[in-house]
N, C-alpha and C positions, 0 to 999 in steps of 0.2 A: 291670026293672032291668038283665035284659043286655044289652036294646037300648039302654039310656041309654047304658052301660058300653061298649061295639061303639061307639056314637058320639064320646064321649070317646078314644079309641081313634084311629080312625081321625081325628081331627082333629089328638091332638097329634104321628100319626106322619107327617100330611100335613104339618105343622109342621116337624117334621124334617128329613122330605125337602128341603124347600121353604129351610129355612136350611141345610142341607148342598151346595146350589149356589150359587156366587157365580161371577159373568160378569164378567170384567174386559175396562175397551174397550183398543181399539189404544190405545197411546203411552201408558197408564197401568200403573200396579203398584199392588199389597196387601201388606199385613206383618198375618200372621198369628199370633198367640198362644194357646199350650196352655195353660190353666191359670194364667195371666198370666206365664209367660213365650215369648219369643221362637221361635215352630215354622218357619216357612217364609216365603217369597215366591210370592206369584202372579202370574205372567204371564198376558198379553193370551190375554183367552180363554173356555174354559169350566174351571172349579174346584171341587173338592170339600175340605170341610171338616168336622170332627167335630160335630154337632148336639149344642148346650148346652158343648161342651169345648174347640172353636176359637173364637174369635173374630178378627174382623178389626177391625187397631186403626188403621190409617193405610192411606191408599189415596189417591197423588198422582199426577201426568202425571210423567215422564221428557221432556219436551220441552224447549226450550228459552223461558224465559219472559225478561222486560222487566223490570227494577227500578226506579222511578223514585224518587231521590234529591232528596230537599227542598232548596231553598235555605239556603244556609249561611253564615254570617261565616267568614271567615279572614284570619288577618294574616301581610302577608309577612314578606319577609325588614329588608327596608327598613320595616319598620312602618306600613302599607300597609293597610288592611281595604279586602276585597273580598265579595263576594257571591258565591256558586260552585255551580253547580246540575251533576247529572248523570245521567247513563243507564245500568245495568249488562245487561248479557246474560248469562244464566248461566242450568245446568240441572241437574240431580240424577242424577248417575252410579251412587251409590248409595245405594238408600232406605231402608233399616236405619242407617245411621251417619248420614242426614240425619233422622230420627226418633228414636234414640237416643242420639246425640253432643249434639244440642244442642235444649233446650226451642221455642226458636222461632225458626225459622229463620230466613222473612222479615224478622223485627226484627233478629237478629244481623247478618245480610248489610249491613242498612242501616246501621247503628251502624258496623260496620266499615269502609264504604266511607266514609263520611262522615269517620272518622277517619284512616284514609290520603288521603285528600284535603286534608283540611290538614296533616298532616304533610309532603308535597309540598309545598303552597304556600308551607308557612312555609320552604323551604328555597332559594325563587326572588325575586327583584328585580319590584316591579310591571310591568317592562317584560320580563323573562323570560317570564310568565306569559300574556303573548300571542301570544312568539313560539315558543316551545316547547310550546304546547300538545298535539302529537303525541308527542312525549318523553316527559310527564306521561301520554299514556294508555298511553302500550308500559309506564311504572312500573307504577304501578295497576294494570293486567293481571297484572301477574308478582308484586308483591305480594300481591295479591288472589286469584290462583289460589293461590297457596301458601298463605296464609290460613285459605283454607276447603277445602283437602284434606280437612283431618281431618273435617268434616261432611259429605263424601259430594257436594259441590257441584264445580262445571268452571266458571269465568268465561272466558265466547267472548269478550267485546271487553269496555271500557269507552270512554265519549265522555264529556267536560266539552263541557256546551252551552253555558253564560253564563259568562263571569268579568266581574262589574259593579261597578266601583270605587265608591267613595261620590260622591256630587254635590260635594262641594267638590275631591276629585280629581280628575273629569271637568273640571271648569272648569280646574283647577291644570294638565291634559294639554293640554287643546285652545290654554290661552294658549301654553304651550310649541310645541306642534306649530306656531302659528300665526305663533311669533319662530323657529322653524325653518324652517319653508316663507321667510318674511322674509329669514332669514339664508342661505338656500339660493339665491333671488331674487337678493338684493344678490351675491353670489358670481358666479353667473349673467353675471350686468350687469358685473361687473367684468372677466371675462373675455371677454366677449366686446369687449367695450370695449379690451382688451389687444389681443386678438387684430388685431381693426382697426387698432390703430395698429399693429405687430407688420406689417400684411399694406401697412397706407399706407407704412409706412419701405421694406420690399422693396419695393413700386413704385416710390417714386421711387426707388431707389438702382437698380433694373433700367431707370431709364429714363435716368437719368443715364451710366449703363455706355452705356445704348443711344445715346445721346448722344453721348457721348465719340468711340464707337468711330466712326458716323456721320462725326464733324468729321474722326477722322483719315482717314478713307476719301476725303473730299471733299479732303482737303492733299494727299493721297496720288493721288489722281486728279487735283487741279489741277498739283502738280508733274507726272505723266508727260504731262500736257498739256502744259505748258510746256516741258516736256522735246522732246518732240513735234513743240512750233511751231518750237523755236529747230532743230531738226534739218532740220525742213521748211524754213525760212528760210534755214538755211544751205547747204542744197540745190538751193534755189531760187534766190541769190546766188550760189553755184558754176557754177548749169547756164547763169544771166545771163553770168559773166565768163567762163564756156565760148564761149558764143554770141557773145558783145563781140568776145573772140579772136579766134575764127571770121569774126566780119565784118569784124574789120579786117584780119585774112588776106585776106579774100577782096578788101577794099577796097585793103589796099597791090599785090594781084595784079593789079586793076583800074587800078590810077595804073600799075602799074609799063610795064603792056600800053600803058596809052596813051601813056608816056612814049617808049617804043619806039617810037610810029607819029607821037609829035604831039611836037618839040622843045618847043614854048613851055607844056606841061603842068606841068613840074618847077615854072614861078611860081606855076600854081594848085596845086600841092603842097605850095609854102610857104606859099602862103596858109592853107590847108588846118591844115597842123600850126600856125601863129600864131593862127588859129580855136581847132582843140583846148588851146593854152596859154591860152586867156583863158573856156573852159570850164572847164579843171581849178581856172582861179583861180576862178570862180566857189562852185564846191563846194566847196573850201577854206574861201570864205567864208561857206557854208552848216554846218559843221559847228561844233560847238559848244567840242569838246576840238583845235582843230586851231589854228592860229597864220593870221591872219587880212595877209593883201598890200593892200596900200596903192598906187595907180597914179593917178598925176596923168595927167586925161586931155589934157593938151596933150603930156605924152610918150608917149601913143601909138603916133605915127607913128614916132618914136626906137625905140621899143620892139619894134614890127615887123621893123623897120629892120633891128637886132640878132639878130631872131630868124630872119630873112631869111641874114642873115650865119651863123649856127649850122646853119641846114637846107642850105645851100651848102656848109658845109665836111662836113657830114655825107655829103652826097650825092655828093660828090665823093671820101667813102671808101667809098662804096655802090657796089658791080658794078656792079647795073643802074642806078645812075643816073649813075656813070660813063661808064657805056657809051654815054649818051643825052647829055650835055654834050659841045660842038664844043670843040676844040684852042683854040681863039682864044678863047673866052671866061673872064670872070674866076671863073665859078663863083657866083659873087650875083647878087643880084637891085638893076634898077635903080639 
């Protein structure tokens, strides 16, 4: 009997031993109770405990875990039902008010997220709700951490992964998007159609300027041509009635010299200036604005005659050909 007794013995105080250590791993924790209330926490490690009088009643990771949120109906603001699925991140700060505070965790988290999530939605325009997506997750965060303060919980991020309208709204968007892209197109088209004419009108009105200005360059170049020629031409008639001058200078020097050496020269002198009078008629008759001489050629010979008699009494008020006419004679010719 006292070896039974020794055996029982040592087995339930091996017993003992044996539930008076508890090993807790990294990134986990224990909540331990006395008597069924609340004694301690254990930390990552090696732990002792009172055999038959502690027990360990929760024992969860401190990490940070994944929530994944069920797909959901919501109706917007616009009355709108969408379909809304999402992702939570969050971890257990602390493990006593997340075992005591609230029966079940995971469900509450879920319950609760899912109802701030339509709470949001219903508060956006179907077209809000895709643009704003990042807005709705910074709410939700700060919502949702303040939420679950009281249960010992920390939300690191939230993300909405789907917002999925119904199929008859999908169709009711895409026709829309489809008379938009249309309506953005036709726009398009118009302006650039503007623009063209807009850019065809500056052309020609730049080419017309271009134009214009051209013609007056060529008036303005053809007048100082013309300006030009008539200068040139009357330069060249100047330097002509220079030279005419000149030569009849030098021609009356030439009659006068011969008149000097040769008495019977002064009749080819008259002949000479009766010549030049039936050339000047000539040119007379060539000009257009000039009054045109009329000469019957049987008085001709008359006509010389006379003009014989004019260069006679000329030359007989003429020095040098004064000088060259004899005493005796009448100063005419023939």
């Amino acid at each position: 009997m006292e070896g039974i007794l020794f055996l029982i013995s040592l087995v339930l105080g091996g017993s003992a031993i044996a539930g008076s250590v508890k090993v807790v791993n990294q990134g986990n924790e224990a909540l331990v109770e006395r008597l069924g209330s609340f004694d301690k926490k254990l930390e990552p490690g090696l732990n002792f405990v009172v055999p038959f009088i502690d027990r360990v009643v929760y024992r969860e990771t401190i990490r940070e875990k994944v929530l994944d949120i069920p797909p959901q109906q919501c109706i917007t603001r616009d009355n709108v039902k969408i379909v809304v699925d999402a992702v939570v991140y969050w971890r257990i700060v602390d493990m006593e008010k997340a075992y005591y505070k609230v029966e079940n965790l995971q469900a509450a988290m879920v319950n609760l997220v899912m109802t701030q999530i339509r709470a949001e939605m219903g508060k956006l325009e179907l077209d809000e709700t895709f643009t704003a997506r990042s807005e709705v997750n910074e709410l939700l965060l700060r919502d949702l951490d303040i939420a679950t303060d009281p249960w010992g919980v920390k939300v690191t991020r939230v993300e909405l992964r789907d917002i999925l309208p119904s199929q008859e709204v999908q169709q009711s968007m895409e026709l829309q998007m489809s008379a938009e892209r249309r309506k953005r197109a036709a726009i398009l088209t118009s302006e650039g159609e503007r623009e063209s004419a807009v850019n065809s009108a500056k052309g020609k009105a730049e080419a017309q300027v271009l134009e214009a200005e051209a013609r007056q360059k060529a008036v303005i170049l053809e007048a100082e041509a013309q300006q030009k020629a008539l200068i040139l031409k009357a330069q060249a008639e100047r330097q002509q009635q220079v030279l005419k001058a000149q030569a009849i200078a030098e021609s009356a020097d030439i009659i006068a010299q011969k008149i000097k050496t040769s008495p019977s020269a002064q009749q080819a002198l008259e002949i000479l200036l009766a010549l030049g009078y039936l050339d000047m008629g000539a040119t007379i008759g060539k000009s257009d604005s000039s009054k045109v001489m009329f000469m019957d050629p049987r008085t001709i010979p008359a006509t010389l005659e006379g003009i014989r008699s004019i260069v006679s009494d000329v030359s007989t008020d003429h020095p040098i050909l004064d000088s060259q006419v004899s005493p005796g004679s009448n100063n005419r010719l023939g």
